[in-house]
Steps between C-alpha positions, in 0.01 A plus 500: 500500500824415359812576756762691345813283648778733283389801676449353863875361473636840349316625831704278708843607327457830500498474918909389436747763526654362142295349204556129519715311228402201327690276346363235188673225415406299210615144384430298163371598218412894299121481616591440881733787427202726356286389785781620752470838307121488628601449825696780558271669334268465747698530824639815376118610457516373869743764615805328413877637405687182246793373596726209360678458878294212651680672802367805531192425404166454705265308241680191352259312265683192287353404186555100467485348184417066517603394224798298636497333832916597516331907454279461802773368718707795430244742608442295814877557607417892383178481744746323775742783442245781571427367878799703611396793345162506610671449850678789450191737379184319649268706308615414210198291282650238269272335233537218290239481158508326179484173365696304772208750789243308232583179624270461840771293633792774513252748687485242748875421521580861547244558762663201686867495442560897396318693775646795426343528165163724523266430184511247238237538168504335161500590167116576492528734797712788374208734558470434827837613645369825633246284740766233592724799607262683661441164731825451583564855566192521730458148628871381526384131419655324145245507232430320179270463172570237288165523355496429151238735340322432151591754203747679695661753287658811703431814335530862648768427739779751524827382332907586588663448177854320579582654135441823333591378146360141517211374657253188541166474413335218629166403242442188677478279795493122612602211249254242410805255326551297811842342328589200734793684657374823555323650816414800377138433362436387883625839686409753185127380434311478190607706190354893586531756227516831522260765304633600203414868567703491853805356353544781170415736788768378697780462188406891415538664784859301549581601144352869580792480808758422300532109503707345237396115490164347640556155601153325488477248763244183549548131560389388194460825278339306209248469710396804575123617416347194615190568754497883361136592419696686209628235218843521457837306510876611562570610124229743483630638872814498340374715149362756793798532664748573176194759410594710801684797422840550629866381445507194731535148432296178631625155602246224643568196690377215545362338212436121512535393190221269511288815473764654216306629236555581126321836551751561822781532248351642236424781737835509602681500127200815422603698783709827579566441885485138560885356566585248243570207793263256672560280815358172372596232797547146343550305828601200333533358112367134569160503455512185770542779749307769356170284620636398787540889577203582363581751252252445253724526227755269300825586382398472117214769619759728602736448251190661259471807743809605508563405092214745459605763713864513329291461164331818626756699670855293354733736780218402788728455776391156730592408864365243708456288822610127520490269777747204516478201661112474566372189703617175283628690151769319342787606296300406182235780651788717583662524119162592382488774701873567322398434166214795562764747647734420191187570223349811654864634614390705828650834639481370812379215718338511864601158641422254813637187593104399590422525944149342633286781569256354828157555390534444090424155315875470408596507865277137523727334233740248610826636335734217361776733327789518698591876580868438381356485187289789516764714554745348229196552288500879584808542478508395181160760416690743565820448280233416217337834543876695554594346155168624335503822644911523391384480166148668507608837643688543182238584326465861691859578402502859292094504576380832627284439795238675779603465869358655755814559748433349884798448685871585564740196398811511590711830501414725202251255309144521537236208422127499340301205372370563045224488423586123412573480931891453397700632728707789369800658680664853381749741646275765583414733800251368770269781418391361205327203699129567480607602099402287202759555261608341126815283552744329250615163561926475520509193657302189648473300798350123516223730779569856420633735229670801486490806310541863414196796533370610196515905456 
């Protein structure tokens, strides 16, 4: 018989004179964000109150993200900075999960150098924190799972949206790329997909709630459908999702564009809901470094993708993630990478100087190229893409576009992302954030425009 672990540690709370608070803190990137959503999900099925004060609360879990070695030392000194607190409150339970808890060598760091820490569990275990809780609640001893478990895909778990107007959807797990300089295939797992039936379940009832913009979140979402007994691929997901009624709009990331179909953007250029704008990250323009990366692709290959795409959708708005300076590049590598930037002209670019990530194929790679000229190199990335994106923003001046309002910026404007992810600032009240409204474009920005409200 299966032991109900939510409801024996909701039986423990409920002995307190207050509900507990917990307090999740996620790092990285959107699906460690959505996964954080699960996780206070499921403590507050435990009994638990939120709170954003790591102060007051009495559950502290930290999400970790491992993608750069510079990330994980950060959320060491966050771990170091909780031993006074726990002093403070000794029955306080602090937690540390994700991809860095993956890694069977940071459980055993924290369980020697960070004592005051209670549980650590990876990214397969998210299930499981109701019986890691329970056993430190009961037993007072640290516990961990860094079990990696085959076909793991969480479904059923209770969720705390961070968002009432935009939301994640994860429709994947796991990354099966293994690109030289990335760790993630090693803490994620295998590529996992999700039933098709769970996630249009999912997207309706955040429609049916009022949700504005679904996000749809995987490693590799071109991917997706792969070990399903059901056949299908990411398009036809995609052709599901726009079916669904409602007035909401969808966004997807990542694609590897490797895995870039011709049906993926015919889909997109047919549809009602689907945001004219793709994240398609380039990583480099000399095909030297491409292999040595592992990408799979060459830059003439990806010059046809996205010359189809615009052929298909000519406004589709294109951003992207380049790394500079990887082990041994030269400058002759680097201006390819320009030369790319110039002939697709970006919105905007996500850019590294490249850092050895312990545990990758990269990080093996004798580097000869001096860091001086790495960061001249960036440097002069970013003044490339400042001078495109001068010139490129134009184009939305007098255009009448959707944005969905988010945030305050500065005194009386307000700021949304269109449905081309441009940032667009207005004078307008803050009650409109949660809104999608039409917008004129009065003036641009090299990274934003501006505008008036329609009506």
């Amino acid at each position: 018989m299966d032991i109900n672990y939510t409801e024996k540690v909701r039986e423990i709370f409920s002995r307190r004179e207050a509900p507990p608070l917990c307090c999740v803190h996620s790092y990285g990137c959107q699906q460690n964000v959505n996964d954080g959503e699960r996780l206070t999900g499921m403590l507050c099925s435990m009994g638990c109150g939120v709170t954003d004060d790591m102060t007051c609360a009495d559950v502290i879990i930290l999400n970790t993200c491992a993608v750069r070695e510079n990330a994980e030392l950060k959320v060491y000194g966050n771990i170091g900075e909780l031993k006074r607190l726990k002093e403070q409150k000794p029955h306080m339970v602090i937690g540390v999960c994700g991809c860095m808890a993956q890694e069977e060598k940071t459980a055993e760091k924290i369980k020697k150098s960070y004592r005051h820490v209670d549980m650590v569990f990876g990214t397969f275990a998210t299930a499981e924190l109701p019986r890691l809780l329970y056993e430190v609640l009961t037993e007072r001893k640290f516990v961990a799972d860094t079990a990696e478990r085959e076909n793991e895909c969480p479904e059923g778990l209770p969720m705390v949206r961070s968002c009432s107007y935009k939301a994640g959807v994860a429709v994947m797990y796991g990354c099966n790329n293994f690109c030289s300089y990335c760790i993630v295939p090693y803490v994620k797992g295998r590529e996992r997909s999700r039933k098709p039936e769970n996630i249009i379940e999912e997207v309706k009832e955040l429609v049916n709630n009022g949700c504005r913009e679904i996000m749809l979140l995987g490693q590799n979402v071109n991917s997706y459908g792969k070990g399903l007994d059901e056949k299908i691929n990411f398009p036809e997901l995609l052709r599901r999702i726009d079916s669904i009624d409602g007035d909401f709009r969808i966004r997807f990331m990542s694609p590897h564009p490797k895995d870039a179909t011709k049906e993926l953007f015919d889909v997109m250029a047919e549809s009602k809901k689907i945001c004219r704008t793709i994240h398609l990250p380039l990583q480099s323009g000399s095909d030297r470094i491409l292999r040595e990366m592992n990408r799979q692709y060459t830059a003439e290959k990806y010059m046809d993708i996205v010359s189809y795409a615009r052929k298909k959708m000519p406004g589709l708005s294109i951003t992207t993630d380049i790394i500079v300076g990887f082990p041994n590049e030269t400058y002759e590598d680097f201006t390819c990478t320009l030369d790319i930037m110039r002939a697709v002209k970006y919105d905007n670019i996500f850019s590294f100087i490249y850092s050895p990530r312990t545990g990758t194929k990269a990080a093996e790679i004798a580097d000869m190229t001096p860091a001086e000229d790495k960061s001249r190199w960036f440097r002069e990335l970013l003044a490339v893409q400042r001078e495109i994106s001068d010139e490129h923003y134009k184009r939305f001046m007098g255009r009448e576009l959707t944005v969905l309002f988010d945030s305050v910026y500065k005194e009386e404007f307000i700021s949304g992302k269109s449905d081309e992810f441009i940032i667009t600032l207005v004078k307008g009240d803050p009650s409109l954030i949660g809104s999608m409204r039409k917008v004129r474009v009065t003036k641009t920005h090299n990274w934003a425009v501006e505008g008036e409200i329609i009506g």
